[in-house]
C-alpha positions as CSV (number, residue, x, y, z in Angstrom):
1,X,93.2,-69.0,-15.2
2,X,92.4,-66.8,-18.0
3,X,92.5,-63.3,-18.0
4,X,89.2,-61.0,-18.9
5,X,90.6,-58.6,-21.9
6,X,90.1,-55.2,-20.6
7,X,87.0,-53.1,-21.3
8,X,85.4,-55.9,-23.2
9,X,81.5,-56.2,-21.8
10,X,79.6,-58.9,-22.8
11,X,76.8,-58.1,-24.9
12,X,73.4,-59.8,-25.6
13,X,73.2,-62.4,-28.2
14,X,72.2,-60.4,-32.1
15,X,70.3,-62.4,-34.5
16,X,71.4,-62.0,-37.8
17,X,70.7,-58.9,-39.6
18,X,69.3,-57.3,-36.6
19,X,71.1,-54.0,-35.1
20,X,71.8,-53.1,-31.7
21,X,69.3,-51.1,-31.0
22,X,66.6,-53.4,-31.9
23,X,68.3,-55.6,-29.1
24,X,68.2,-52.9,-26.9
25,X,64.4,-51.6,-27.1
26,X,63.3,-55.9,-26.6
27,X,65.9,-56.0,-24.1
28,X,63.3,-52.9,-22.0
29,X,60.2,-52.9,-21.8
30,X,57.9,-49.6,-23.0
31,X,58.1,-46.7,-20.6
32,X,54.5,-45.6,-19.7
33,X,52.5,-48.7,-20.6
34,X,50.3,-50.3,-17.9
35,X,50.7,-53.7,-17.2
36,X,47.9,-56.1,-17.9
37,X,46.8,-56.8,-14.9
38,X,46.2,-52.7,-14.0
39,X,43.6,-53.0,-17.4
40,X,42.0,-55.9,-16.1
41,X,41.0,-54.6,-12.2
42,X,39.5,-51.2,-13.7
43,X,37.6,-53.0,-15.7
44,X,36.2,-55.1,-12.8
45,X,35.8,-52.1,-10.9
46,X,33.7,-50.4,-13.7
47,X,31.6,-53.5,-13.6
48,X,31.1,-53.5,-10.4
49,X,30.1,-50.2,-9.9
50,X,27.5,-50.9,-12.9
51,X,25.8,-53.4,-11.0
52,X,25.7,-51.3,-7.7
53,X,24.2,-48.0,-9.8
54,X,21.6,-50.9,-11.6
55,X,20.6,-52.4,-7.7
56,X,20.1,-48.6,-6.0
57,X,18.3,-47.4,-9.0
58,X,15.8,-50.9,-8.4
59,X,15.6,-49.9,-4.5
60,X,14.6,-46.8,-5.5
61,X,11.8,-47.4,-7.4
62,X,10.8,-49.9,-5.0
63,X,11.2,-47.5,-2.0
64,X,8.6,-45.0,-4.9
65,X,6.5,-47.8,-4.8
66,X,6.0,-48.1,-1.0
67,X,5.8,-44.7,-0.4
68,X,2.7,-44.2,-3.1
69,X,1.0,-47.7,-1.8
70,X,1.3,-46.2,1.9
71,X,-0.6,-43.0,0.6
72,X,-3.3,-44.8,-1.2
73,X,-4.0,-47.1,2.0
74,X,-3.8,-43.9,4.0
75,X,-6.3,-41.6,1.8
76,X,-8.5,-45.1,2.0
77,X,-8.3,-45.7,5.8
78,X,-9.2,-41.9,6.1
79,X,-11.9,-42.1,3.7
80,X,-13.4,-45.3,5.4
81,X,-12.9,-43.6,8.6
82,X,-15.3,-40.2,7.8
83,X,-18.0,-42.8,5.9
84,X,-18.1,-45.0,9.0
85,X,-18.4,-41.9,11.3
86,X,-21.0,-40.6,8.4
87,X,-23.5,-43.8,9.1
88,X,-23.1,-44.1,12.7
89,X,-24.4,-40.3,12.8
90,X,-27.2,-40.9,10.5
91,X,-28.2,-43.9,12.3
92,X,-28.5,-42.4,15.6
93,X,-30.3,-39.3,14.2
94,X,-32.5,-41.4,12.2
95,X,-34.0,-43.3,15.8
96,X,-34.0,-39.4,17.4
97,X,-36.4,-38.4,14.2
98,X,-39.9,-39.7,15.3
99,X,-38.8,-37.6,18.8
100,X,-38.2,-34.4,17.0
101,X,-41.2,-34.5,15.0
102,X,-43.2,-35.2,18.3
103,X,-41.5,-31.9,19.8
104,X,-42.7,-30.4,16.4
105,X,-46.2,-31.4,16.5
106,X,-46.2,-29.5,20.2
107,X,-44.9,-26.9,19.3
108,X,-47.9,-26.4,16.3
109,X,-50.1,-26.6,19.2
110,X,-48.8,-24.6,21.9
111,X,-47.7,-27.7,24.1
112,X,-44.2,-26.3,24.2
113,X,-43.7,-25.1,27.3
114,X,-41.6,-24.8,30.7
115,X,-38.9,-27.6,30.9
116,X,-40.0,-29.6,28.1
117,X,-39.2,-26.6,26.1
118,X,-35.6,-26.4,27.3
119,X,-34.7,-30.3,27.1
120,X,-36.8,-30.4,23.3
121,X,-34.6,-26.9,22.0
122,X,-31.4,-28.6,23.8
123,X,-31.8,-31.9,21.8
124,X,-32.9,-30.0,18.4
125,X,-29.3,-27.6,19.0
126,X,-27.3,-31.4,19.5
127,X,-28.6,-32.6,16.3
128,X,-28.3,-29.1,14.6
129,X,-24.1,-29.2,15.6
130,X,-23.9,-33.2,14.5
131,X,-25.6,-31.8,10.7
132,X,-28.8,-32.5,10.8
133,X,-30.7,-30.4,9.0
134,X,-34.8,-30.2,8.2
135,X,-36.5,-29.3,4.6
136,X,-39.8,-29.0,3.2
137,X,-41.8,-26.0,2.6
138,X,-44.7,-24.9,1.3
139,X,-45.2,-23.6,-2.1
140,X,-41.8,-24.8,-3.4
141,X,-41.9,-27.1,-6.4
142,X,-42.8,-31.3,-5.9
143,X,-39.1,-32.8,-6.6
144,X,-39.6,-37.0,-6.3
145,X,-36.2,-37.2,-4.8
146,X,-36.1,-35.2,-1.6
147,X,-40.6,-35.1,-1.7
148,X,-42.5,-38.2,-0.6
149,X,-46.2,-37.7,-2.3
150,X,-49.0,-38.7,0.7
151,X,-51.9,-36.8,-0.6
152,X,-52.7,-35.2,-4.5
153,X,-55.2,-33.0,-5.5
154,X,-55.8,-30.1,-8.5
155,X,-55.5,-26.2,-7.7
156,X,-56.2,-23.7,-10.3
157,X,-53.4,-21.0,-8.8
158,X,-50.3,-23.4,-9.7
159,X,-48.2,-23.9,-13.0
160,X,-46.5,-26.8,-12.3
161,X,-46.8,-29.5,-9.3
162,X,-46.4,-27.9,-6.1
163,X,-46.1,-28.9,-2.2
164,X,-49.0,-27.2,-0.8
165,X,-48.6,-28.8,2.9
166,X,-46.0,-30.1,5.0
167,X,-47.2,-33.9,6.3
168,X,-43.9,-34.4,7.9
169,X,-41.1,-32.5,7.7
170,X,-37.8,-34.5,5.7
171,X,-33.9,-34.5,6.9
172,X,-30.6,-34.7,5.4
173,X,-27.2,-34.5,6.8
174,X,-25.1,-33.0,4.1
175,X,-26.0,-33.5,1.0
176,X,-27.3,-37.0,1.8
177,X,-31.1,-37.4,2.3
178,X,-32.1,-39.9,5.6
179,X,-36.0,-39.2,5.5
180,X,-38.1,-37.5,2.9
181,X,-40.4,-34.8,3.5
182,X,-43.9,-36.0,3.0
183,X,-46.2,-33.6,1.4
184,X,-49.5,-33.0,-0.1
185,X,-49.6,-31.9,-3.8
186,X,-51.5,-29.8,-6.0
187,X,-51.0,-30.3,-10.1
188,X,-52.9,-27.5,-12.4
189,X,-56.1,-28.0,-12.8
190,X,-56.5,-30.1,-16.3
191,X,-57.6,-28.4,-19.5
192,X,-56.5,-24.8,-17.7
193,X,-53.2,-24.4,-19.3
194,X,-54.8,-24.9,-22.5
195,X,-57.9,-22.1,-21.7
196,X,-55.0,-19.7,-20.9
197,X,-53.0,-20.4,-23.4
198,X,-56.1,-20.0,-26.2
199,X,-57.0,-17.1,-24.2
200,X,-53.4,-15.5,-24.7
201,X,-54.0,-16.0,-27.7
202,X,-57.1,-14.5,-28.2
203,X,-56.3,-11.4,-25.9
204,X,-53.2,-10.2,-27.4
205,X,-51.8,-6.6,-25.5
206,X,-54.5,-4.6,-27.9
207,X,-56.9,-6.8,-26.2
208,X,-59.0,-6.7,-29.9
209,X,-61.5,-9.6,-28.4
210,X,-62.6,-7.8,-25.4
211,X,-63.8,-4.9,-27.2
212,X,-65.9,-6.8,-29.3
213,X,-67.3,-8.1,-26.6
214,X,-67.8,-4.7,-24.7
215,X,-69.4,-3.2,-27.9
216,X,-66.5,-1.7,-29.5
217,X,-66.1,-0.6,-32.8
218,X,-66.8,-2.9,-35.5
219,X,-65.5,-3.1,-39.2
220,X,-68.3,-2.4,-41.9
C-alpha cells in the first residue's frame, strides 16, 4: 500500500505557461450567463407571438369588413323595401284615380249628396293619409313636366304661357308625379309684346307722345 503524503490535493492538469487561475476560471463556468437553450425558447416565443399579433390583426380587418358589407346590404334591403312599398301605393292609387275624378266631376255639379257624399270624402281622406296629393290650378304658369297640354289658344291678358282651365286635375305622391294635370293654355297674343314694348317706348313716365296727340304744346 502506499501512503497519501499529507495535505497534498491533487490539482488539475496546467498547460505550460498557463497559471492557476486561468485553470480555475475554465475549470467554472461564467456566473450570470444564460445557457443557450434559455436564448433559443425566447426567441421562439417572440416569434410566435409575432405570428398570433399578425393573424388577430387579419381577423380584425375581416370582422371590419363584415360588419360594413352587413350595413350596406341593410341600408339596400331597407331602401328596396320603401321603393317596393312606394310602387305598390302608386299603383293602387293610380286604378282609384278615374274614381276620384268621377266624385270630382259630381261634385262640380251638385251630384254630391247624402251617402255618396260620405263614402266619396271617406275614400278621398284614405288616399289623402297614403300621399296622394292633387295639383293644377288656374292661372299658374304652363310647366311641360307636371302640365299635359289638351287645348291652346292666344289671350291678350297673359305674359307668358298660362293654364287657363283645369281638363283634369294631375297627382303626385311625394315628389313623384303618377298623372299629369291636363290643361288648356293661353300664350300672349303674337305681335303684342312687341306693340307694348314700342309703346313703352314711346310713352316714357313724361308721357311726351300723348300730349302731342291731345294737342299739347308744340316746339316752334
Amino acid at each position: 500500500m502506499t501512503e497519501e503524503t499529507p495535505g497534498f490535493e491533487e490539482k488539475p492538469d496546467v498547460p505550460s505557461g498557463a497559471t492557476p487561475d486561468d485553470a480555475e476560471s475554465k475549470a467554472a463556468p461564467e456566473e450570470g450567463a444564460a445557457p443557450a437553450g434559455d436564448v433559443n425558447a425566447d426567441a421562439g416565443l417572440v416569434a410566435q407571438l409575432d405570428q398570433v399579433r399578425t393573424a388577430l390583426n387579419e381577423r380584425t380587418l375581416d370582422l371590419q369588413r363584415l360588419q360594413a358589407e352587413y350595413q350596406n346590404y341593410r341600408r339596400r334591403v331597407e331602401r328596396d323595401r320603401v321603393a317596393v312599398k312606394e310602387i305598390a301605393i302608386a299603383n293602387l292609387l293610380t286604378e282609384l284615380l278615374p274614381t276620384l275624378d268621377d266624385i270630382g266631376r259630381a261634385r262640380e255639379h251638385g251630384e254630391l249628396v247624402g251617402g255618396f257624399k260620405s263614402v266619396a270624402e271617406s275614400l278621398e281622406t284614405v288616399a289623402a293619409k297614403m300621399g296622394l296629393q292633387q295639383f293644377g290650378k288656374e292661372g299658374e304658369p304652363f310647366d311641360p313636366t307636371i302640365h299635359e297640354a289638351l287645348m291652346h289658344s292666344y289671350a291678350p291678358d297673359v305674359t307668358e304661357t298660362t293654364c287657363v282651365a283645369i281638363l283634369q286635375p294631375g297627382y303626385r305622391i311625394g315628389e313623384r308625379t303618377i298623372r299629369p294635370a291636363r290643361v288648356a293654355v293661353a300664350e300672349p297674343q303674337p305681335g303684342a309684346q312687341t306693340v307694348k314694348a314700342e309703346e313703352a317706348e314711346e310713352n316714357p313716365a313724361t308721357g311726351a307722345v300723348d300730349d302731342k296727340e291731345n294737342g299739347g304744346p308744340e316746339e316752334g
